[in-house]
N, C-alpha and C positions, 0 to 999 in steps of 0.2 A: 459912637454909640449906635447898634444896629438897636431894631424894633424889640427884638426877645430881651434886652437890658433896661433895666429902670436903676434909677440912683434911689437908693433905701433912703426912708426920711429921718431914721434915728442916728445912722450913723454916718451918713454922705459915700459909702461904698457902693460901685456899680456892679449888680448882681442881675443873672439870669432867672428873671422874672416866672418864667412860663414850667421852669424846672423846680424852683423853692413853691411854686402851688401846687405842680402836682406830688411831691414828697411831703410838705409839712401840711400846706393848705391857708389859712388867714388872709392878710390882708396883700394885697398884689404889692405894694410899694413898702414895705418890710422887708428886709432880706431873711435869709433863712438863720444868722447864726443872731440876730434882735429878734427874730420870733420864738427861739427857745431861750430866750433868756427873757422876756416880759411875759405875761400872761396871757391864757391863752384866748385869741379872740374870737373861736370858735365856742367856748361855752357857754354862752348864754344863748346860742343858735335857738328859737322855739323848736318844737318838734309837731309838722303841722302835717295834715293829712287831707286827702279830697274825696270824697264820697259822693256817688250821684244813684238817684232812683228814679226810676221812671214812672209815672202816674198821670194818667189820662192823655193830650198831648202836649204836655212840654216838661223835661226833666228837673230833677228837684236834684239842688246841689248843697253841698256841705262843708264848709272847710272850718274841720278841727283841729284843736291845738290840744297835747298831751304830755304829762310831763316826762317821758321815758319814748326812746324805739321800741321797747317791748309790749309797751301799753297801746302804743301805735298800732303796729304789727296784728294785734290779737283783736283790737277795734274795726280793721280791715278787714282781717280773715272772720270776722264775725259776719259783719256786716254783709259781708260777699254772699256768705254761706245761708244767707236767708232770702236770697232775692225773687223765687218763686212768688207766678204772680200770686196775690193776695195773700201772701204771708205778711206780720206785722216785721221791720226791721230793729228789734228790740231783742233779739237772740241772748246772746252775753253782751251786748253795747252796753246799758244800762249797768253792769257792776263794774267796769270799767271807768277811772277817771278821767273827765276831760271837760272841756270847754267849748263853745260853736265861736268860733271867732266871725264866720261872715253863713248866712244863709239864703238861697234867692229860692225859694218854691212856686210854681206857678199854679196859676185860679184855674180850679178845677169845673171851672162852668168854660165850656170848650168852643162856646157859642157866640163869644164875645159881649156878651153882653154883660153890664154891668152886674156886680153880685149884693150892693147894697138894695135897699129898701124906697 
């Protein structure tokens, strides 16, 4: 058994590995004819996206999660499409559904110095 072969764990057949991912795609140790016969293990993939804007010095990041490509896609090309500076980033985002799964913004006091009281 050279490196491109893995033995499938559903049915114990040795299959090329590198070739059933790039045709079906799933899980590496599935072969290809146990991947079209079980479910697919691609569907539940989230659909998640990265947004960054820049404000004062250090950039503000975004990673959203949507429930479609399309919604994706249109959240992007929003997003993008307002990035002049001092525009608000709220073009069409806002009718758009989705979720912020992680956010890091940085303090806008550039001096170091602390921003509490």
């Amino acid at each position: 058994m050279n490196k491109k072969e893995k033995i499938c764990r559903e049915c114990g057949d040795t299959f090329n590995w590198e070739a059933k991912i790039r045709i079906h795609g799933g899980y590496v140790n599935v072969c290809g004819d146990c991947h079209m016969m079980g479910p697919d293990p691609d569907a539940n993939t989230p659909v998640l996206r990265g947004v960054v804007a820049g404000s004062g010095k250090m950039a503000a990041i975004s990673i959203v999660r949507f429930e479609n490509e399309n919604d994706a896609d249109d959240y992007v090309r929003s997003f993008n499409s307002s990035s002049a500076f001092g525009n608000r980033k709220t073009n069409r985002c806002n009718s758009i559904p989705f979720e912020h799964v992680g956010v890091n913004i940085g303090s806008s006091n550039h001096k170091g110095k602390s921003c509490g009281s």
